[in-house]
SEVEX-473563 format. One record per residue (C-alpha): residue number from 1; x, y, z. Coordinates in steps of 0.001 Angstrom, whole numbers, plus 500000, padded with zeros to 6 digits. Example, Ala and Ser with C-alpha at 12.3 -4.5 7.8 and 13.67 -1.06 7.14 Angstrom:
<site 1 <512300 495500 507800>>;
<site 2 <513670 498940 507140>>;
REM end
This chain:
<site 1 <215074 764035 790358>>;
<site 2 <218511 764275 791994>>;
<site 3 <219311 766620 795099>>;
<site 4 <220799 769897 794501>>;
<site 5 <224480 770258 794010>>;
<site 6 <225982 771847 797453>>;
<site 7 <226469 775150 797197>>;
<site 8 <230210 777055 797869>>;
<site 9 <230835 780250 799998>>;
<site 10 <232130 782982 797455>>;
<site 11 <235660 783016 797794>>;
<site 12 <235971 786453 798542>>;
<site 13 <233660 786403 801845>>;
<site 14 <235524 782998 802791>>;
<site 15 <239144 785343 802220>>;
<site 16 <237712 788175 804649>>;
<site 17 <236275 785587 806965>>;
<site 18 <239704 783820 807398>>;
<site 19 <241713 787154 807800>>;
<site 20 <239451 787984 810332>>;
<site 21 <239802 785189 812296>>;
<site 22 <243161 785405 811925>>;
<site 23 <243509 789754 812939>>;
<site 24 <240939 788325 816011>>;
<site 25 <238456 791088 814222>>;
<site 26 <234959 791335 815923>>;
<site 27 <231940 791609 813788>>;
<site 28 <231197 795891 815008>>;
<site 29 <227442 794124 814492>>;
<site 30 <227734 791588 816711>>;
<site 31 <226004 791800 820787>>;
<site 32 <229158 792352 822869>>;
<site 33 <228719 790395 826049>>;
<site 34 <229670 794163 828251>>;
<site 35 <226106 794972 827280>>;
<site 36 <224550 792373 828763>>;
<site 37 <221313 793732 830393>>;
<site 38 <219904 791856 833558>>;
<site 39 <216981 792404 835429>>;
<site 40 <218552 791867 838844>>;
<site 41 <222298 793527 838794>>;
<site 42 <223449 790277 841261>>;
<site 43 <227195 790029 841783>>;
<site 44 <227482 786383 841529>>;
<site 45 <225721 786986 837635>>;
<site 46 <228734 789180 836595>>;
<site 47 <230487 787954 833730>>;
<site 48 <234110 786223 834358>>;
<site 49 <236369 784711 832292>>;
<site 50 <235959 781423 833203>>;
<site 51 <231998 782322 833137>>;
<site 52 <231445 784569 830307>>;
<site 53 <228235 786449 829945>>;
<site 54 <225862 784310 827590>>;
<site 55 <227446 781040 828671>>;
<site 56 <225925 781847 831751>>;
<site 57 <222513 781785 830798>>;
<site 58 <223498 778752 828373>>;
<site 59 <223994 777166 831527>>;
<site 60 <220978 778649 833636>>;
<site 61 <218677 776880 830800>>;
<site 62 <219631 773663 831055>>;
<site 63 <219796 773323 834538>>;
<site 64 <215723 774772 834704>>;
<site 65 <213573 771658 835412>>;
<site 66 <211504 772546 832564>>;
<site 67 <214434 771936 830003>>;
<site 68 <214260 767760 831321>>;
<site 69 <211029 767674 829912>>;
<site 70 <211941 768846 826379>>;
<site 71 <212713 764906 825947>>;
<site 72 <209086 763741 825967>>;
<site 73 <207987 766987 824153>>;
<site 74 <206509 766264 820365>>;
<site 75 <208164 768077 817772>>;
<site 76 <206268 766353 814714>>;
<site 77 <204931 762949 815441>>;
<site 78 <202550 762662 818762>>;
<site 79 <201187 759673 819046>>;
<site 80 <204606 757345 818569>>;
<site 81 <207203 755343 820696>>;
<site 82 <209483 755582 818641>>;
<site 83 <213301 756935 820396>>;
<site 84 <214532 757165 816279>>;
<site 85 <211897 760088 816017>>;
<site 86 <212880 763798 816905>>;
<site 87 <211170 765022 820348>>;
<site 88 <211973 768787 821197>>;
<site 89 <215040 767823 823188>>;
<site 90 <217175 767378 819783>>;
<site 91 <215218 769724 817903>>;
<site 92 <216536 772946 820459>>;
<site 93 <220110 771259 819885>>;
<site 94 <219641 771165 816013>>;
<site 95 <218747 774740 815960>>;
<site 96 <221976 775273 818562>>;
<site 97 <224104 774056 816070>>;
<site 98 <223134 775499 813217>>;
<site 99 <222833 779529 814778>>;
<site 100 <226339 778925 816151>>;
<site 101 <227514 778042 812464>>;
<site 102 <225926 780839 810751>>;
<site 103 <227026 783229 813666>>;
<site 104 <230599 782043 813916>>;
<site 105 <231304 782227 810113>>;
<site 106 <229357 786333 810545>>;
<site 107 <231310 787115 813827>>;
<site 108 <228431 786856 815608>>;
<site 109 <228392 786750 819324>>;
<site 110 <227972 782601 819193>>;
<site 111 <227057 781602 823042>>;
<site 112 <224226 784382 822982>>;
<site 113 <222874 782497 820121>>;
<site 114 <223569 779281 821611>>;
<site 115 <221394 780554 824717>>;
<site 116 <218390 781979 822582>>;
<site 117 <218178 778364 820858>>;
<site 118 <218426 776062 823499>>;
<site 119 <215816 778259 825519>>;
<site 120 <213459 779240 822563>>;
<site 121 <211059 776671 823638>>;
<site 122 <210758 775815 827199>>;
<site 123 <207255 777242 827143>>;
<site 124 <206135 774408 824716>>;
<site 125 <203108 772601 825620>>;
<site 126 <202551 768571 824796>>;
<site 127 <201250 767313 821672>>;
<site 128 <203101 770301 819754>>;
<site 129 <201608 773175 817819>>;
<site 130 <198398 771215 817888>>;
<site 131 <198792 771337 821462>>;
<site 132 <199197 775039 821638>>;
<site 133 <196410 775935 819646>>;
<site 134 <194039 773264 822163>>;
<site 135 <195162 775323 825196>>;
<site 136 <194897 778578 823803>>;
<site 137 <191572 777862 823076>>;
<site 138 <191022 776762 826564>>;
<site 139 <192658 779940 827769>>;
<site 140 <190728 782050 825517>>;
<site 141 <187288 781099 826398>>;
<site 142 <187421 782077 829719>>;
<site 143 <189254 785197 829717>>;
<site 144 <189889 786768 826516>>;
<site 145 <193757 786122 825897>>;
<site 146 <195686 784540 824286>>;
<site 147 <198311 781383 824956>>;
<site 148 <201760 781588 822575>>;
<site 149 <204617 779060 823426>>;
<site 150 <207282 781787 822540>>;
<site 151 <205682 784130 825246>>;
<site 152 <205805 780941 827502>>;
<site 153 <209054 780587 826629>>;
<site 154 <210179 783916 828389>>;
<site 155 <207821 783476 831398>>;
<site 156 <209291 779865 832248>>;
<site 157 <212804 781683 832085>>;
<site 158 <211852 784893 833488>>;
<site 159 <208958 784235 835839>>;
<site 160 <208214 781099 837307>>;
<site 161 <211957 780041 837693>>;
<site 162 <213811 782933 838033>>;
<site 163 <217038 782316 836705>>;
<site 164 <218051 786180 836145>>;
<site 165 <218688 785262 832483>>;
<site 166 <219791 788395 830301>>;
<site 167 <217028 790663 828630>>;
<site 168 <218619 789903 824992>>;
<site 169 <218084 785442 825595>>;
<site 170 <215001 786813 826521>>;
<site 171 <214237 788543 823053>>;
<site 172 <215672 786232 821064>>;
<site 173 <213072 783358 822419>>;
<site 174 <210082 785851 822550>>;
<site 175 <210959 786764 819149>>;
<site 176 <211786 783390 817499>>;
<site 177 <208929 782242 815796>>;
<site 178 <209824 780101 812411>>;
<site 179 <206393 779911 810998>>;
<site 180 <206602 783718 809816>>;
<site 181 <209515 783190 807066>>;
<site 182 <211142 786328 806050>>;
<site 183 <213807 786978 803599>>;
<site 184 <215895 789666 805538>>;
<site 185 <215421 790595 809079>>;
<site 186 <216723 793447 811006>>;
<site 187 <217183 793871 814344>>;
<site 188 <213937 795755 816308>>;
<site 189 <215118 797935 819072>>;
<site 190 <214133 796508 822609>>;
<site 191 <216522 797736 825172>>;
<site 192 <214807 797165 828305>>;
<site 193 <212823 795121 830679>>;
<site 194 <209678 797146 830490>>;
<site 195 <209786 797139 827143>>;
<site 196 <209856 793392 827213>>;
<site 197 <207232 793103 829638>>;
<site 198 <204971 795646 827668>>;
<site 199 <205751 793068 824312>>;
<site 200 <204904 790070 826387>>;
<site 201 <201343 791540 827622>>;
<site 202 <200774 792662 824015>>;
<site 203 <201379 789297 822926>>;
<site 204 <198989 787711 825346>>;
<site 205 <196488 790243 824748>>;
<site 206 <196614 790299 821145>>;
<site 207 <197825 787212 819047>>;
<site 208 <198287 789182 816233>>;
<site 209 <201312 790935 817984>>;
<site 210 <202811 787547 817228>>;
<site 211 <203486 788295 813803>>;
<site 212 <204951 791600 813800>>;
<site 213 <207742 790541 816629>>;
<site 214 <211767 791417 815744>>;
<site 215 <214568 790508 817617>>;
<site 216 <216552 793011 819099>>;
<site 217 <219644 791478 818109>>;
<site 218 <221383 789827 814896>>;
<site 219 <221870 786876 816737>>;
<site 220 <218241 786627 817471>>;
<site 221 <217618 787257 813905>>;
<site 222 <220008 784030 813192>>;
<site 223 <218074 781746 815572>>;
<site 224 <214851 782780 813876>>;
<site 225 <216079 781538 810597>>;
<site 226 <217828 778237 811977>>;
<site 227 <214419 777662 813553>>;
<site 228 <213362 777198 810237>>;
<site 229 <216642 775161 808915>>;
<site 230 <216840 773183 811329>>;
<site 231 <213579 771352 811506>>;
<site 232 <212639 771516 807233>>;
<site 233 <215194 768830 806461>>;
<site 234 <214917 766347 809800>>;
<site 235 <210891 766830 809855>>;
<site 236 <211799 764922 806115>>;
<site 237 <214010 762182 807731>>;
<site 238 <211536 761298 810466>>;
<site 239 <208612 761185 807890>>;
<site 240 <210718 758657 805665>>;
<site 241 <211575 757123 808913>>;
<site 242 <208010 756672 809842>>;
<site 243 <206564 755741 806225>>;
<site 244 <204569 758991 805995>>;
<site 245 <206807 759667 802801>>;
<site 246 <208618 756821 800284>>;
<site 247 <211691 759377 800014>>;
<site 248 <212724 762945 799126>>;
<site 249 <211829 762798 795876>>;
<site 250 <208466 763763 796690>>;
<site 251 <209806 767236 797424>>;
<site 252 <211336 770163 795141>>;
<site 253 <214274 772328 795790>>;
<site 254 <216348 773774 793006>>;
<site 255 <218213 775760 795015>>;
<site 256 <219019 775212 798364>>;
<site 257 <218437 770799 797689>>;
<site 258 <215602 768402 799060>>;
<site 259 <217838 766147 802084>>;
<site 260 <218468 767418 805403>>;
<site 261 <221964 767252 804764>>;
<site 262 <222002 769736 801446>>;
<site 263 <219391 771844 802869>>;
<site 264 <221913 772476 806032>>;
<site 265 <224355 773549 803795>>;
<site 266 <222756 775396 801313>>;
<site 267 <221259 777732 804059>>;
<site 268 <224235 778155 805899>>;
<site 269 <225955 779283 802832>>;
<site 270 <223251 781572 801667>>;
<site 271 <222914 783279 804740>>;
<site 272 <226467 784194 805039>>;
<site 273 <227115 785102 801348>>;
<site 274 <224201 787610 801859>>;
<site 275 <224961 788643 804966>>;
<site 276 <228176 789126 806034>>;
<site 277 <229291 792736 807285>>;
<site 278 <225853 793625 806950>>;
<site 279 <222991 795132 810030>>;
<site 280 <220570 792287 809502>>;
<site 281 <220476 788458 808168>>;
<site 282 <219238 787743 804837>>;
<site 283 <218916 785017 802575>>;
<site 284 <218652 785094 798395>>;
<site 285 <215800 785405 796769>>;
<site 286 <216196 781898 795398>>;
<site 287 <216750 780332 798813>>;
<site 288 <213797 782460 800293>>;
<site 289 <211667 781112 797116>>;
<site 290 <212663 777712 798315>>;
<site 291 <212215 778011 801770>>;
<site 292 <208619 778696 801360>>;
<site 293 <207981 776255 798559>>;
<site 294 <209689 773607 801493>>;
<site 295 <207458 774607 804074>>;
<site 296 <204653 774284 801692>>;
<site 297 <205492 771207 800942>>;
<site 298 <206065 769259 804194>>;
<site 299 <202532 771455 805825>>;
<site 300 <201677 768842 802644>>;
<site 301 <203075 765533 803017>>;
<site 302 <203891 765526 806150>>;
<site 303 <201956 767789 808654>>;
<site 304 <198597 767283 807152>>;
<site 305 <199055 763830 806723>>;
<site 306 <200574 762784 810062>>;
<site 307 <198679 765463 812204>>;
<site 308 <195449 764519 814055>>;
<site 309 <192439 763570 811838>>;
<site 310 <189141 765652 812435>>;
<site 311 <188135 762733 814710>>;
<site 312 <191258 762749 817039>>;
<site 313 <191638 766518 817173>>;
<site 314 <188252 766520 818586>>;
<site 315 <188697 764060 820964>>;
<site 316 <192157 766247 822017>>;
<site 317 <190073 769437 822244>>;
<site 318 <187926 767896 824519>>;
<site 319 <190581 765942 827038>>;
<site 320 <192677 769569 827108>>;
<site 321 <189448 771157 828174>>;
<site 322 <187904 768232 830681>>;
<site 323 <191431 768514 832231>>;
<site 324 <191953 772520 831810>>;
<site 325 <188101 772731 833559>>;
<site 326 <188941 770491 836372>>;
<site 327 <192429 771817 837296>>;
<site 328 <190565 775496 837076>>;
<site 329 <188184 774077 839143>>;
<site 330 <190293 772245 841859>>;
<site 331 <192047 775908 842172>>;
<site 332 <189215 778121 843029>>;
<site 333 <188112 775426 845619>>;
<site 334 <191900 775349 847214>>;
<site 335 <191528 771698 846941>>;
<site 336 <194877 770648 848100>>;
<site 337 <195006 767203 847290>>;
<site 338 <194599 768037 843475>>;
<site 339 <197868 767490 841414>>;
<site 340 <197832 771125 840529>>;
<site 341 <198777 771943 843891>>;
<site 342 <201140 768829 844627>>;
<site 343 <202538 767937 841303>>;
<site 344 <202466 771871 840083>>;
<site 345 <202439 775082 842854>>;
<site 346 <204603 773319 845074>>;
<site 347 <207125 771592 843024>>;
<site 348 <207277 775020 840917>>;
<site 349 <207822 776735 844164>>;
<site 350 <210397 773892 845344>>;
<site 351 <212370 774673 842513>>;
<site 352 <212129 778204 841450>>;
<site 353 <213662 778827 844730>>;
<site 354 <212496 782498 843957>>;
<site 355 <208707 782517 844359>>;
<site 356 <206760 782076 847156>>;
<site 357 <203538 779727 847285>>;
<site 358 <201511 782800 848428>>;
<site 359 <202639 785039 845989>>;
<site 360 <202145 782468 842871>>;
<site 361 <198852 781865 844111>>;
<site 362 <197517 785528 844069>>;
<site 363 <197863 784550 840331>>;
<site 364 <194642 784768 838013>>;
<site 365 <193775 780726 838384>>;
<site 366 <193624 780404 834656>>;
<site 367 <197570 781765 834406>>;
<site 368 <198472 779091 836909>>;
<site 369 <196706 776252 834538>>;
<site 370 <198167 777213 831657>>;
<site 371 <201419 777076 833257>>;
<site 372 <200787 774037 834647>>;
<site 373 <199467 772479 831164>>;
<site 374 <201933 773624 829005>>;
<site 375 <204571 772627 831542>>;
<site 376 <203442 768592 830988>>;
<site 377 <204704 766472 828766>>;
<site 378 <202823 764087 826436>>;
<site 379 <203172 760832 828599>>;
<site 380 <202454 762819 831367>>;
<site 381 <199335 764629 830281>>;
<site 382 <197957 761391 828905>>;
<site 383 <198173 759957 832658>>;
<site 384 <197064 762487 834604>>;
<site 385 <194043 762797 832151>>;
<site 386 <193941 759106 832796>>;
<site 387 <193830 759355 836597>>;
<site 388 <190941 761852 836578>>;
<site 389 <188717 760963 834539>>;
<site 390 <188696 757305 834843>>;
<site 391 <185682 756504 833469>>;
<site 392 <186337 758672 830139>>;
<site 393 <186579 756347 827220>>;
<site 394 <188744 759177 825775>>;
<site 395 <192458 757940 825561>>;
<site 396 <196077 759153 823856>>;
<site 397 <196624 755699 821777>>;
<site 398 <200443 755269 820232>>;
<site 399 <201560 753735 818013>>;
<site 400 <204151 750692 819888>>;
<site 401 <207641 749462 819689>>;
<site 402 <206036 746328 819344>>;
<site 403 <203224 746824 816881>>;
<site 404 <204562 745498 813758>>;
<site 405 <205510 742352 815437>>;
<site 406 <201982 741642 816089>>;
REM end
């Protein structure tokens, strides 16, 4: 079954899209960087030419420590040394690419959605959404609420290093989530930083506040969607890569194709035939239709398949909460020479450069694990579990560079 043809943008929105380029016409829909909102009104933040509002924070992301440790983040495929495979580092920069295409071809307001992408998720834990769902349980447990990377996300940015990054980069991460596909999203009306810290206790209080999140702006609508774009067709290249799939013909997609390549296109396309010089970002019903059958399919023959087996998820569950119980542990006692104090509270404090040790410390313990946890990257998680529980036979086992040369 051969790929789907690629699809064309209708000649009349590629027409108005030209002359407006050319008449230097703004998109009256797009976030104008005058509206910026910040929580701290520094003078060194204001916007400049040569440092524009958005491409500020663009730059206040990738100089937080946290974004470093995107490279050794799983995206899809945990337990693999494999530098061919997509970590979170390239998946951020996929989804970058693809909002800026969709929002320059709409007249969109490109470096905010540039920022909302490459910060959507610094809050990640190790070991991906399986990852996640391990610490939240941890979390839960022991005090009711709830742990979201999205939510993490804005508290990495907002919180622990306080970068001063603008309420709508903010939103857009908070807001992000590409497992809730939608056909048409509209903008939801947050407009200031109560209201985003109200959202983000709702959210740990109440998972189900997850679901009914909206970003505030149509570019945050547009990273939402490339979330989705972005990983359906690369998630397929690193499963061929890694032999989990024989090729793309084990997929369906009438519409918007079955390769990475078409279903870049195809989106793109869509999106902007259906919404430009409209409030909100929408796809067709077709593409919609395939954009669920795709994620469907690869929860199918790829997530299923390569995700832990009851066996190993177990043995996960129980190394997050060894290690969550222990760090929780070393905190109440003010043990000092645990690594949550000298590999977490006082490098966090070294760099934030905006909290103090005994401020961060009047923090609920748990808060301070969880930021600790989620902070870690595979390789590191797997030796710091390692180092404390020595005797455990329980160990992260990946597959090698060298392992089919055995």
């Amino acid at each position: 079954m051969s790929d789907a043809s690629y699809l064309a943008l209708d000649p009349a929105i590629e027409r108005a899209i030209r002359a407006d380029r050319a008449a230097g016409k703004r998109n009256p829909h797009a976030f104008r960087d005058e509206d910026v909102v910040r929580r701290d009104a520094f003078d060194h933040d204001r916007a400049t030419l040569v440092r524009p509002a958005f491409e500020r924070d663009t730059e206040k992301i990738i100089n937080i420590p946290a974004y470093n440790r995107y490279a050794d983040k799983t995206q899809v495929f945990s337990f693999v040394e494999n530098d061919d495979i997509c970590r979170r580092a390239l998946h951020v920069q996929l989804v970058a690419r693809v909002a800026r295409s969709i929002s320059s071809l709409l007249g969109l307001n490109t470096a905010l959605a540039e920022a909302i992408a490459l910060g959507h998720d610094l809050g990640h834990t190790p070991f991906g959404h399986a990852g996640e769902k391990f610490l939240s349980t941890c979390y839960h447990e022991r005090t009711g609420r709830f742990f979201n990377h999205n939510v993490q996300s804005v508290r990495v940015m907002d919180r622990l290093y306080r970068r001063n990054i603008s309420l709508q980069t903010l939103d857009g991460a908070l807001c992000h989530n590409g497992e809730f596909a939608k056909q048409e999203l509209s903008v939801g009306s947050l407009g200031s930083f109560d209201e985003l810290d109200e959202l983000v206790e709702a959210c740990i209080a109440d998972e189900e506040t997850i679901g009914s999140l909206r970003p505030s702006t149509l570019e945050g609508c547009v990273v939402r969607m490339s979330d989705m774009i972005a990983y359906l067709g690369k998630d397929r290249i690193d499963a061929r890569d890694m032999g989990v799939i024989d090729s793309f013909d084990a997929f369906e997609g009438d519409y918007i194709g079955k390769s990475n390549v078409s279903i870049l296109n195809n989106m793109i396309v869509d999106i902007v035939n259906h919404s430009y010089g409209c409030d909100r970002i929408r796809m067709s019903p077709e593409a919609f239709r395939d954009i669920k059958r795709a994620k469907e399919q690869n929860y199918a023959l790829i997530y299923r398949r390569e995700g832990m087996s009851d066996e190993h998820a177990d043995m996960m569950q129980e190394m997050f909460e060894e290690l969550y119980g222990k760090l929780l542990d070393d905190l109440r006692r003010k043990d000092e020479s645990s690594p949550v104090f000298k590999h977490h509270v006082d490098y966090l404090v070294r760099k934030s450069r905006s909290i103090t040790r005994e401020n961060y410390l009047r923090e609920d313990p748990n808060t301070i694990v969880v930021d600790y946890i989620s902070s870690m990257t595979d390789s590191y998680f797997s030796a710091l579990y390692a180092h404390l529980f020595p005797e455990s036979g329980k160990r992260v086992v990946t597959r090698t560079y060298t392992d089919d040369l055995r």
